[in-house]
C-alpha positions as CSV (number, residue, x, y, z in Angstrom):
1,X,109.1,127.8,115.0
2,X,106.6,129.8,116.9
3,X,104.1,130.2,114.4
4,X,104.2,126.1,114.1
5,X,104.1,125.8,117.4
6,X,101.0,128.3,117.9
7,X,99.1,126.5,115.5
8,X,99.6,122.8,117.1
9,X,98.7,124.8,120.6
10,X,95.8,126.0,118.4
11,X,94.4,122.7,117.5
12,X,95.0,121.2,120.7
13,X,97.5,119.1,119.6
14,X,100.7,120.5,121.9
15,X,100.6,122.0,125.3
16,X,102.9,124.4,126.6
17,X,104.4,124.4,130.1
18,X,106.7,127.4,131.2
19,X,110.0,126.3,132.6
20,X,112.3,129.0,133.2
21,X,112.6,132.7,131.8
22,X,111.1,132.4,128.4
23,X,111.9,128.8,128.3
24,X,108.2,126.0,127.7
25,X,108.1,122.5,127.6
26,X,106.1,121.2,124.7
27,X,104.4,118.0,125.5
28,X,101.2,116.0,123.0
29,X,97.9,116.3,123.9
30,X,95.5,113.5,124.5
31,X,93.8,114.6,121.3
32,X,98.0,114.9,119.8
33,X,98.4,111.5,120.8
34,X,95.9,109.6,119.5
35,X,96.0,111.7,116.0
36,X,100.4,111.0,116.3
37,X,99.1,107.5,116.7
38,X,96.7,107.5,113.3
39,X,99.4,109.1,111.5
40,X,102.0,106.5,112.3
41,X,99.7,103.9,111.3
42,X,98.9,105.3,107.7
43,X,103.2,105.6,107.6
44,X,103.4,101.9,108.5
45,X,100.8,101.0,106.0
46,X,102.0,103.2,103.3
47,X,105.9,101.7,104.2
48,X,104.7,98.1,104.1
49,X,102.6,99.1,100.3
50,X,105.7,100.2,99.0
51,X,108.2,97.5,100.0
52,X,105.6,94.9,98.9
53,X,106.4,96.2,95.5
54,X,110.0,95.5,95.6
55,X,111.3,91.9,95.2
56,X,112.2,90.4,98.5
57,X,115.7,89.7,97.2
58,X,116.2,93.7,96.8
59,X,114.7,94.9,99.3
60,X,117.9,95.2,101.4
61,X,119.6,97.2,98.8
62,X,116.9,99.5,98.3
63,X,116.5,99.9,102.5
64,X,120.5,100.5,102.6
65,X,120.2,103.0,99.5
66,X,117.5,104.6,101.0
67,X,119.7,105.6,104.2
68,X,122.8,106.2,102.3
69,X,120.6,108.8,100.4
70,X,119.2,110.6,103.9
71,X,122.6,110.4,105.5
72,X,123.9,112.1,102.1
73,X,126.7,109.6,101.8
């Protein structure tokens, strides 16, 4: 994790506040927010593509087979 986390410190993205000991608080940047912002966007439009391409009357199936699969049921 620290290598991650140096690298979002890096590009501005994270800030790190010490809390106790060797303990930070990790909290977004202006500049982390707006780019978390963008990427949820492009998620929400890419989502919306794909579900456009499945019939509306299996598109509950494929939503609950979708979170059976990342619950590994």
């Amino acid at each position: 994790m620290a290598p991650l986390i140096a690298r979002l410190e890096g590009s501005s993205l994270i800030a790190r506040e010490p809390m106790d000991g060797r303990s930070h608080a990790l909290s977004l940047t202006p500049r982390g927010r707006a780019i978390t912002n963008q990427i949820r966007k492009i998620v929400a439009e890419h989502e919306a593509t794909l579900l456009d391409k499945i019939p509306a009357s299996a598109r509950s199936a494929f939503l609950e087979s979708l979170r059976a699969i990342w619950k590994g049921e």
